[in-house]
C-alpha positions as CSV (number, residue, x, y, z in Angstrom):
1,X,12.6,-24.2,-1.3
2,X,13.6,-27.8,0.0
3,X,13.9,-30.3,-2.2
4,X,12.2,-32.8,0.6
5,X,8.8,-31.0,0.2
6,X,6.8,-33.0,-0.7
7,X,3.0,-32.1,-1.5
8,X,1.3,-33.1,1.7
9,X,4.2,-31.5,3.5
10,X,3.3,-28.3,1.8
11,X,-0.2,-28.5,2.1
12,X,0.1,-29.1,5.9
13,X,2.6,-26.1,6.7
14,X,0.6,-23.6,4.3
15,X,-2.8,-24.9,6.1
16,X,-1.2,-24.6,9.8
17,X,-1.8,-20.7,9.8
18,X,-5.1,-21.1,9.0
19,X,-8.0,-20.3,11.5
20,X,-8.9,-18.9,14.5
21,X,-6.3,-19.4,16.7
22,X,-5.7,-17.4,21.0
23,X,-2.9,-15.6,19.7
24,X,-5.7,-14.1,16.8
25,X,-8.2,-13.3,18.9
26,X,-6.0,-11.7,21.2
27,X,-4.3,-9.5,18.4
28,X,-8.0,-8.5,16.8
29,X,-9.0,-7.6,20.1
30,X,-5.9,-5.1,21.2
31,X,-6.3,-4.2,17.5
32,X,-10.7,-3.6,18.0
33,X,-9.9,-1.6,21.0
34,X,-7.3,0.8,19.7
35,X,-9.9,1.8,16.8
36,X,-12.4,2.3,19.3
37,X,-10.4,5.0,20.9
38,X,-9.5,6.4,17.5
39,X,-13.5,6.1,16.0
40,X,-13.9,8.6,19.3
41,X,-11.9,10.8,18.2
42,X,-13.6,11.2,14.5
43,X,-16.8,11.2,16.2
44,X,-15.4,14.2,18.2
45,X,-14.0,15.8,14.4
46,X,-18.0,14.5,13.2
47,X,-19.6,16.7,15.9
48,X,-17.5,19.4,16.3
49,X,-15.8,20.1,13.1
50,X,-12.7,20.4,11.0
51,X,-11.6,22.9,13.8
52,X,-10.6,19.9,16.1
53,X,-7.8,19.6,13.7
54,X,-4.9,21.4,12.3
55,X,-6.1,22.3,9.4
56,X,-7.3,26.4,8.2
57,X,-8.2,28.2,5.2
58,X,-5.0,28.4,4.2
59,X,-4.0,24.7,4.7
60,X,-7.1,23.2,3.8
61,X,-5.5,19.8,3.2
62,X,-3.1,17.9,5.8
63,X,-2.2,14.9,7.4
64,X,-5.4,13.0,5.9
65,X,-4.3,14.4,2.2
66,X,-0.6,13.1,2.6
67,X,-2.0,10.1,4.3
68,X,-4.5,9.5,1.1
69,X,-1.8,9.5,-1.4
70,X,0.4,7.6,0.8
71,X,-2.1,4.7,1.0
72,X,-2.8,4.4,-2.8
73,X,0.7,4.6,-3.2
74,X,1.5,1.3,-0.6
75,X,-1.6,-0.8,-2.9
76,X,-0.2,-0.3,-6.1
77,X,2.8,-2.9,-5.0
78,X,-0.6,-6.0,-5.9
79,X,0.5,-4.5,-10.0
80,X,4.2,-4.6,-9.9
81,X,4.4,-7.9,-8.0
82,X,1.1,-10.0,-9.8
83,X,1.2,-8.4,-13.1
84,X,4.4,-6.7,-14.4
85,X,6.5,-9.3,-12.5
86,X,4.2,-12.3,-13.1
87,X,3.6,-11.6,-16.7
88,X,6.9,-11.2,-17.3
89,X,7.6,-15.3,-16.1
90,X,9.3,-14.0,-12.8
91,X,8.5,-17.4,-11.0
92,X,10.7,-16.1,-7.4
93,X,7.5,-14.4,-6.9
94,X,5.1,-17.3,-6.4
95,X,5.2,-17.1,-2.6
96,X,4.9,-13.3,-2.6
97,X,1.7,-12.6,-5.1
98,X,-1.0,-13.2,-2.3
99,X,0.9,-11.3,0.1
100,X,1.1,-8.3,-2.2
101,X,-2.8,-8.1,-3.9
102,X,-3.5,-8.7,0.5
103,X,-1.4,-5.7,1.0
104,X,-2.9,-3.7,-2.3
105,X,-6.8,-4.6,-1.5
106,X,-6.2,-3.5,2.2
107,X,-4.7,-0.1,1.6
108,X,-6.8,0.3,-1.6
109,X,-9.6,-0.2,0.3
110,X,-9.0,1.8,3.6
111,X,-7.7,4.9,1.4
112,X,-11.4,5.8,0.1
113,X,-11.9,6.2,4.1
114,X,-9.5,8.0,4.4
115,X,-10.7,10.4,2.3
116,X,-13.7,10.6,3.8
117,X,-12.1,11.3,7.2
118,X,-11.3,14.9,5.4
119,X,-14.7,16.1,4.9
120,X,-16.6,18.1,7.4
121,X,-19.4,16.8,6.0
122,X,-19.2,12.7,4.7
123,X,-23.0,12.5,4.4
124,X,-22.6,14.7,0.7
125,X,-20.2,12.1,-0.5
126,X,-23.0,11.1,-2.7
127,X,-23.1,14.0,-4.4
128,X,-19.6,13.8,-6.1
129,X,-21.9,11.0,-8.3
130,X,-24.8,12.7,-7.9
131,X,-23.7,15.4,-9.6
132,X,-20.8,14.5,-11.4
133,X,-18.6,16.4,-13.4
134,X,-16.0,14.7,-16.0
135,X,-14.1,17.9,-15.8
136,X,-13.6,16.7,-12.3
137,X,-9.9,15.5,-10.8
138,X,-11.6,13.9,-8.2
139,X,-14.8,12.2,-10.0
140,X,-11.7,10.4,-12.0
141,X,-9.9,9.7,-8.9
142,X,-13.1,7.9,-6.7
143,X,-13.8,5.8,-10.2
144,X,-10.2,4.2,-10.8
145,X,-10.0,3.5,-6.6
146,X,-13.3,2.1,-6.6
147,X,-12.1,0.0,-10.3
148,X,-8.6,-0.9,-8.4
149,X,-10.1,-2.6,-5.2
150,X,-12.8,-4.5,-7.3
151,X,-9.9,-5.9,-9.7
152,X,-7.5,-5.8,-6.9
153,X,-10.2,-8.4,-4.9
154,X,-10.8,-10.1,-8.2
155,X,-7.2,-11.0,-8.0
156,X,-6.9,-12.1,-4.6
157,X,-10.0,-14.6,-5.0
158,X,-9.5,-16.3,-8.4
159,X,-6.3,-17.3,-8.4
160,X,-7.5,-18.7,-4.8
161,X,-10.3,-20.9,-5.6
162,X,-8.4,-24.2,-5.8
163,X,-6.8,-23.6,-2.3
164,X,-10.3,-22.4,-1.2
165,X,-11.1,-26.1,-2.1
166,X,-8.4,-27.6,-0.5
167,X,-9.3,-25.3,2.9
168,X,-13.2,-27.0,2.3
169,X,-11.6,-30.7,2.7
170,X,-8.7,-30.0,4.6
171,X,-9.2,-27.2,7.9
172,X,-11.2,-29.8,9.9
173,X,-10.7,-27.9,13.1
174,X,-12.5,-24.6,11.9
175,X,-15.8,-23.0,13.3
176,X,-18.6,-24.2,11.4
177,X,-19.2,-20.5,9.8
178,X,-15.4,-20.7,8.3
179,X,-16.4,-24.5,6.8
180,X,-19.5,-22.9,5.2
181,X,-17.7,-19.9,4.5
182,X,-15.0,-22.0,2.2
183,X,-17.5,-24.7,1.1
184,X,-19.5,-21.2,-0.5
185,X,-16.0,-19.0,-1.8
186,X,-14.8,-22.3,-3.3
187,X,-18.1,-22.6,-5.7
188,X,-17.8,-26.1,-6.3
189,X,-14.4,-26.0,-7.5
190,X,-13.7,-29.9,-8.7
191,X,-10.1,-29.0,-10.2
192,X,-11.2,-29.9,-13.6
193,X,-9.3,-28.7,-16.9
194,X,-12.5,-26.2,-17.7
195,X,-12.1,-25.1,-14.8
196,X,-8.6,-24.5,-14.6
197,X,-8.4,-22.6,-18.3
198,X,-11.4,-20.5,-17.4
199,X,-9.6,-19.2,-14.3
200,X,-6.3,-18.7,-15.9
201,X,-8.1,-16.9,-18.7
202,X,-9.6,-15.0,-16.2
203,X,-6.4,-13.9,-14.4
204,X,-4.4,-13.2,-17.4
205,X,-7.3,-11.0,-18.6
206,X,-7.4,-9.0,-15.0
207,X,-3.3,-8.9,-14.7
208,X,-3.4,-6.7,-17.9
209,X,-6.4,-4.4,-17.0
210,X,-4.9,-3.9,-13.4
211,X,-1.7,-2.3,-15.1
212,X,-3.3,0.4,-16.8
213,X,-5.9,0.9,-14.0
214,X,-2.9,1.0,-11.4
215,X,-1.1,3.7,-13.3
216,X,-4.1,5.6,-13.3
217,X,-4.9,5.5,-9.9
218,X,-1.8,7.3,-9.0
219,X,-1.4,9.5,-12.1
220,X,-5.2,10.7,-11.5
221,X,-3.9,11.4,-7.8
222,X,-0.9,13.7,-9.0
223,X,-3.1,15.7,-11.3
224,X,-4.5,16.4,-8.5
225,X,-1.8,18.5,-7.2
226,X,-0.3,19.1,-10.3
227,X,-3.3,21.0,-12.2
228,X,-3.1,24.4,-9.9
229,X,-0.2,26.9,-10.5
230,X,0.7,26.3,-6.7
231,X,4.8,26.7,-5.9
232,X,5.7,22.9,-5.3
233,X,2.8,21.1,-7.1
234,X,3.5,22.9,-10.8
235,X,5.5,20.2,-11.8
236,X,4.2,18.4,-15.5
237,X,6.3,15.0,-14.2
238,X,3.9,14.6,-11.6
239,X,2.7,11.6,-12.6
240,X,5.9,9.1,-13.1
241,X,6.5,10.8,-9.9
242,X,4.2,9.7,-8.0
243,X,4.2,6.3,-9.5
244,X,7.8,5.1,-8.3
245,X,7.2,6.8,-5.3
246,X,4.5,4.6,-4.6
247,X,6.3,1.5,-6.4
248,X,8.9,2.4,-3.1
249,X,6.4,2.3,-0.4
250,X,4.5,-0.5,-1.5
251,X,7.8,-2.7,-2.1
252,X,8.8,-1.9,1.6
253,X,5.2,-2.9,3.0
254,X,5.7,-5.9,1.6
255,X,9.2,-7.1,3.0
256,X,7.9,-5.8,6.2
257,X,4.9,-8.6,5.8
258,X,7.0,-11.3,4.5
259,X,9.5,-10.8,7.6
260,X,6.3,-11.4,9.6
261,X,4.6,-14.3,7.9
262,X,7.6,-15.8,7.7
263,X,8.2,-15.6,11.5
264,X,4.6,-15.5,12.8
265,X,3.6,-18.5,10.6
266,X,6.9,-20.6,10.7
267,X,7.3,-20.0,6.4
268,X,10.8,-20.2,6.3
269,X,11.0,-23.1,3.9
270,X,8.6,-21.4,1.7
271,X,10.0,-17.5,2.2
272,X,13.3,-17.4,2.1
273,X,16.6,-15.9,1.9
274,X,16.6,-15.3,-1.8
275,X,13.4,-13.9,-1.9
276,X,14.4,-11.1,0.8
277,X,17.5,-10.7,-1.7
278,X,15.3,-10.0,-4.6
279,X,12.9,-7.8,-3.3
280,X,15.7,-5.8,-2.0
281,X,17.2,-5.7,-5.8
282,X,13.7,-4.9,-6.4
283,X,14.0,-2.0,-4.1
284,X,16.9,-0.4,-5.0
285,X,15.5,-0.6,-8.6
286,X,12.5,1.2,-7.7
287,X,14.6,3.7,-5.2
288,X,17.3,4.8,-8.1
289,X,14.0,5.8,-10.4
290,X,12.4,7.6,-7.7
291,X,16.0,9.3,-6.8
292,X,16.5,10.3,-10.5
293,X,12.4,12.2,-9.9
294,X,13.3,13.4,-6.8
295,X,16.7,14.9,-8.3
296,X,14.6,16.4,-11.3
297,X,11.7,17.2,-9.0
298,X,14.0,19.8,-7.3
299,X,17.0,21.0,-9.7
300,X,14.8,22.7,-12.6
301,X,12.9,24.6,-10.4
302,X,16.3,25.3,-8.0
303,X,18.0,26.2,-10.6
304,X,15.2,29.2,-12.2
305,X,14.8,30.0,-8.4
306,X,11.2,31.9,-9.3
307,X,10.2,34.0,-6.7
308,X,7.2,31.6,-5.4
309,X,9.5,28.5,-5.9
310,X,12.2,30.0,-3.8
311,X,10.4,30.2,-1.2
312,X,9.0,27.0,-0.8
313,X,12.8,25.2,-1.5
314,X,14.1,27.7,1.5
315,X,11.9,26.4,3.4
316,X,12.3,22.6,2.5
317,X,15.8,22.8,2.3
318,X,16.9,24.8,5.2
319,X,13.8,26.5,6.8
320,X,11.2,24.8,9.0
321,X,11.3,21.4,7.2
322,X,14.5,20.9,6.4
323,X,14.9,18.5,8.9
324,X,12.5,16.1,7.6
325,X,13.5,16.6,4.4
326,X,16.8,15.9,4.7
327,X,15.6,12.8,6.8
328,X,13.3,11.7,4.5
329,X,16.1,11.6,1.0
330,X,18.8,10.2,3.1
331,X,16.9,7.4,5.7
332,X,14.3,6.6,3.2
333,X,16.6,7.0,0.2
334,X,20.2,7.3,-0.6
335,X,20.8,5.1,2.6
336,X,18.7,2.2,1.4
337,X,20.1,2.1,-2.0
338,X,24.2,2.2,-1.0
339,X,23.0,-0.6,1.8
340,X,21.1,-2.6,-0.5
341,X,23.7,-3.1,-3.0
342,X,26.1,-4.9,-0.4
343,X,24.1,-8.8,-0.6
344,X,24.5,-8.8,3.3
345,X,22.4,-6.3,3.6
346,X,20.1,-8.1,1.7
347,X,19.0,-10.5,4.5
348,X,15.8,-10.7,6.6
349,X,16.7,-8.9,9.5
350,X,18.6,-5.6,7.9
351,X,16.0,-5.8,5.2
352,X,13.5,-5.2,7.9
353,X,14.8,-2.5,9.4
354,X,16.0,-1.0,6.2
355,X,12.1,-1.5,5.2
356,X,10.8,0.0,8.5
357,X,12.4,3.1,7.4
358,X,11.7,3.4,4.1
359,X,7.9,2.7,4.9
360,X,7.7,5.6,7.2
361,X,9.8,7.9,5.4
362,X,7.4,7.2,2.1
363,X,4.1,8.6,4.5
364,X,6.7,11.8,5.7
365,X,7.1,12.2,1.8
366,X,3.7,12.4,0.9
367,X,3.2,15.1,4.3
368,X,6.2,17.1,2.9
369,X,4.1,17.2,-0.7
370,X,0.8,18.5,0.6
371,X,1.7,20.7,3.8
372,X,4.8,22.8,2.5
373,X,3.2,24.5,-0.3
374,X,0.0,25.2,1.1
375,X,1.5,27.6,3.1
376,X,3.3,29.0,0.9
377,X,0.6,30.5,-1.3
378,X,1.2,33.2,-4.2
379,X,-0.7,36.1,-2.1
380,X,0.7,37.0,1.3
381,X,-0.7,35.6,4.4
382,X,-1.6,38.0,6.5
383,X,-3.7,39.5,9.5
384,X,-4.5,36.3,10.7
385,X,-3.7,34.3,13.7
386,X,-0.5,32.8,14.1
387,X,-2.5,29.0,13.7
388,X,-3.3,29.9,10.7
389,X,0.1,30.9,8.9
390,X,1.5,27.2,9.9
391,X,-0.2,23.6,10.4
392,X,0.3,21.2,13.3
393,X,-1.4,18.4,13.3
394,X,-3.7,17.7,16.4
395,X,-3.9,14.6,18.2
396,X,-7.3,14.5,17.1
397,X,-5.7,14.5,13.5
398,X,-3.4,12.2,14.6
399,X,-5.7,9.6,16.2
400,X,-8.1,9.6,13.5
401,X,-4.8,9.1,10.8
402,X,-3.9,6.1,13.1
403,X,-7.2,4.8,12.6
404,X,-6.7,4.3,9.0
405,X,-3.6,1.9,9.8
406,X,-5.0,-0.2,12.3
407,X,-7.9,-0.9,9.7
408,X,-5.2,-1.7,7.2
409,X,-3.6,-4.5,10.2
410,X,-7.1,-5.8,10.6
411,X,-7.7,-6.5,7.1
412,X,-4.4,-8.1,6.7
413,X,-4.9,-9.8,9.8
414,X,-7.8,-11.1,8.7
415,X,-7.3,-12.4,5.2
416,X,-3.5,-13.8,6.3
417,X,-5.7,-15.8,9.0
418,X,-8.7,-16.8,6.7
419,X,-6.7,-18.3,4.1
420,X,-3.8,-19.5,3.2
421,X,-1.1,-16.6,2.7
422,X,1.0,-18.6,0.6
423,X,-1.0,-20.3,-2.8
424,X,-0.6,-24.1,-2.2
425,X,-1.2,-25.0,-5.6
426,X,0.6,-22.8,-7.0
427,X,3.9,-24.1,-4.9
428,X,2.7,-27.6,-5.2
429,X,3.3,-27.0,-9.4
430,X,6.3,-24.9,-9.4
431,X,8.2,-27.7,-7.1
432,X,7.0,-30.5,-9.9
433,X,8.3,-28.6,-12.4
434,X,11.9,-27.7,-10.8
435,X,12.4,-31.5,-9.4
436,X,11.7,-32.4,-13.2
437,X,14.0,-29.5,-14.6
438,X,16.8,-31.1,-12.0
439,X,16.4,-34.9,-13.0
């Protein structure tokens, strides 16, 4: 950050972003009407069925599956950043936090939908409480998503209530409802030192439940898939698996976001060129664990070769999938890690890109988890149609997966617009302290 920053310069260029600006409604708009055409599309899965969609007896879970775990995977990056990072002192990532828990609360949030989006009937979603079972995989996995967004908003609000204040005094051109809207989030917040130690009480006390509670979230996920017998989910390291995995996608939604912000909302004093280089260290820290799981993942049960398991690695390695396989470990793996270690690579633009791949190869991941070895079951599939030895997804599918994304944009759309994406205080503090650590 520049040393000639001074507060009021900081609170200005944080507060310019805010509101409701053309270029917003214009995006919200183009972003409103591409989920209407999607919403169709469930409403034509809604009327007619699961049919609509690739999906059979034998592959009963798809694109919406792999597009579940892919979304609780990309929210558990609010954790690493807020919590592990910022209890461990890591100051680099003051600019970054809000982005993150924005990111995390938005694909937290969306991902029970997306669940929902499987069912052929929503309407009996009440019955998983209804008639609970603790015994149940997925009564534990709806109860630490539904914990994660409500600590996940926690930690998006709190730590925001002094810039709420400073929005209530400051964003005189906003609609009336926005003034009323910050003069209520704020709740009378005066800056006082009760104040202040209440709140960072309050944080510190949700930064260490979040941890556990994020771990969960995904571990819960991968016992999913990892308590049947099934060739390709039998796996007992399921659970670290899953969690760098998502560490990975999540890191890569982010540097995607901070390339934006920091173009979109003219941030380049405030996200800079060091902060691209550490969350590309980050990165490749986060990559080499998920290589050394991936490596494991596949060489014990390559090397027994079981009858059930050779099948499905045929067919990842070298049959119908291969392709994307071999795609997804080099692109959205090995590649990123040899680039990332060369600190020219580390810059905004290759970081980007680098990101843009990673991020999609993460979701073809998660589709090369649930599709592969559903059809390759332990009984033989036969004397069925062809459609139902192999899944496509349908556009139908397709559209209605798309759907789940542009609510993700929306969200962050919104929250980036409503409020400051970058914590002002926060900034205001951390330059006080390192102009008095240099005089």
């Amino acid at each position: 950050m520049e040393a000639n920053l001074t507060s009021e310069k900081i609170t200005t260029d944080l507060l310019r972003p805010v509101g409701v600006s053309k270029s917003f409604i214009t995006w919200m708009t183009f972003l409103t009407i591409a989920l209407v055409v999607c919403l169709y599309a469930y409403s034509v899965q809604l009327t007619t069925g699961l049919g609509v969609t690739g999906m059979r007896d034998y592959v009963s879970w798809g694109m919406y599956i792999a597009n579940f775990v892919f979304f609780v995977a990309s929210s558990l990056i609010g954790m690493l950043i807020s919590a592990v990072l910022g209890l461990s002192g890591a100051k680099w990532t003051t600019p970054l936090t809000r982005i993150a828990e924005i990111i995390a609360l938005a694909f937290a949030a969306v991902a029970g939908l997306v669940i929902i989006s499987d069912m052929g009937r929503p309407e009996r979603l009440a019955y998983v409480v209804i008639h609970a079972r603790i015994q149940s995989p997925i009564l534990w996995d709806i109860t630490v998503v539904t914990t994660y967004v409500v600590i996940s908003a926690l930690l998006l609000y709190l730590p925001m209530l002094p810039d709420l204040a400073i929005c209530r005094e400051r964003v005189d051109s906003a609609p009336k409802w926005l003034k009323m809207t910050y003069k209520v989030l704020s709740l009378r917040w005066t800056g006082s030192d009760e104040q202040r130690k209440i709140i960072q009480k309050s944080v510190r006390i949700l930064l260490i439940l979040i941890i556990p509670v994020a771990l969960s979230i995904h571990t819960v996920t991968s016992w999913l898939f990892a308590a049947t017998p099934r060739a390709g989910w039998n796996s007992t390291i399921f659970g670290p698996y899953f969690v760098t995995g998502a560490f990975v996608a999540g890191a890569a939604s982010v540097i995607i976001a901070m390339y934006f912000f920091r173009n979109s909302y003219k941030l380049h004093d405030y996200i800079t060129d060091e902060h691209f280089d550490k969350m590309g260290k980050l990165l490749v820290l986060v990559s080499l664990v998920y290589l050394y799981f991936n490596i494991n993942e596949f060489l014990v049960p390559g090397y027994k070769m079981e009858k059930a398991e050779a099948g499905h690695l045929q067919e990842m390695f070298a049959g119908r999938y291969a392709i994307m396989f071999w795609s997804v470990q080099i692109l959205g793996l090995i590649l990123p890690i040899i680039l990332l270690l060369f600190k020219q690579m580390r810059k905004a633009k290759p970081m980007l890109i680098i990101a843009i791949f990673v991020f999609f190869s993460s979701w073809f991941k998660r589709y090369l988890i649930v599709v592969p070895t559903m059809e390759h079951p332990f009984l033989p599939i036969q004397y069925v149609p062809e459609n139902y030895k192999f899944y496509t997804p349908t556009i139908t599918e397709t559209a209605i997966t798309i759907a789940s994304f542009i609510l993700v944009l929306m969200i962050v759309t919104v929250l980036s617009k409503l409020f400051p994406v970058i914590p002002i205080e926060e900034t205001i503090h951390e330059r006080a302290l390192n102009h008095k650590e240099t005089n």
